[in-house]
N, C-alpha and C positions, 0 to 999 in steps of 0.2 A: 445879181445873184438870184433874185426873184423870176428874175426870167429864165434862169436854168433848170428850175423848181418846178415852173410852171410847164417846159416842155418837156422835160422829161415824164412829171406824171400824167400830163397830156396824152405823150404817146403812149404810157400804157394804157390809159382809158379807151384810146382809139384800137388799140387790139385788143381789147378787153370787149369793148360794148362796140367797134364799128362809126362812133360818132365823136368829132373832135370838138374839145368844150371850149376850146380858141375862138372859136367860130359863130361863138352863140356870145353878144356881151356883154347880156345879165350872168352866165358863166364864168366867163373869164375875170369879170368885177370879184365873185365869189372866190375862187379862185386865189385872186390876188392876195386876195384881206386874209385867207387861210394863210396863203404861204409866206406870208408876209409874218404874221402869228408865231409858225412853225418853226421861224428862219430864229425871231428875237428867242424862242423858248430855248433854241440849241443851244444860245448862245451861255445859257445858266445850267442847262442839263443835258446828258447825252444822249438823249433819245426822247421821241415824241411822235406824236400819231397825225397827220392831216387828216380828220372826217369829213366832209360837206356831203349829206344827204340831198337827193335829187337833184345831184349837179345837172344832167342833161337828161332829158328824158325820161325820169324816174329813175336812173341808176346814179349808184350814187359810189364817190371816190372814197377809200379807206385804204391809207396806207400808212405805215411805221415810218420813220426816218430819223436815222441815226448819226449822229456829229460826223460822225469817220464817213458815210456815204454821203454826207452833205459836203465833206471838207474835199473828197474825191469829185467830187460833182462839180464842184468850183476850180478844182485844181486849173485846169490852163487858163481860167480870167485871173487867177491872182499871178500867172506867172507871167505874162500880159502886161499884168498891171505891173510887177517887180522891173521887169524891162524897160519900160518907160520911168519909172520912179530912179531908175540906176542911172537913165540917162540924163535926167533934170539932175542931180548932185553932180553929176559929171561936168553937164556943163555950169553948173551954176556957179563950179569952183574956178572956174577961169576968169 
C-alpha cells in the first residue's frame, strides 16, 4: 500500500519539478517514513496532508490525501488480494 503512495505522488513530483525522488535514497527513505505516517493517520481520520520539505533538490512535496482517494489508490491490490483470500477458504474447505 506504501508503495502505491509512493508512486503515485512520485509521478506527480516528476511533472511537477522534472526529477524522480525514487531515484535519489535519502529521498525515497523520507518518503517512506511520510507515507508510512500518512497511511496510519487515515487510518483514524479522513484526511491528512504528506509535507516533506526538500524532498529532492530543494523542492519540496505537499500534498492532501484523503481516505476515499487512498481507498481508490488501493482498490485493485485489495481486490488481488480478496481473490486470493477466496481461494485459500475455498480450498481450505476440502
Amino acid at each position: 500500500m506504501d508503495r502505491i503512495l509512493i508512486d503515485r505522488y512520485s509521478e506527480e513530483f516528476v511533472n511537477k519539478y522534472g526529477v524522480d525522488p525514487r531515484t535519489n535514497p535519502k529521498a525515497l527513505i523520507r518518503m517512506q517514513d511520510a507515507v508510512e505516517k500518512a497511511r496510519k493517520v487515515l487510518s483514524g481520520i479522513a484526511e491528512t496532508s504528506l509535507n516533506i520539505e526538500c524532498l529532492v533538490e530543494d523542492n519540496d512535496l505537499a500534498v492532501n490525501i484523503t481516505r476515499d482517494d487512498f481507498e481508490a489508490m488501493i482498490m485493485p491490490l485489495l481486490e488481488r488480494f480478496n481473490v486470493v483470500c477466496q481461494k485459500v477458504l475455498k480450498d481450505s474447505s476440502n
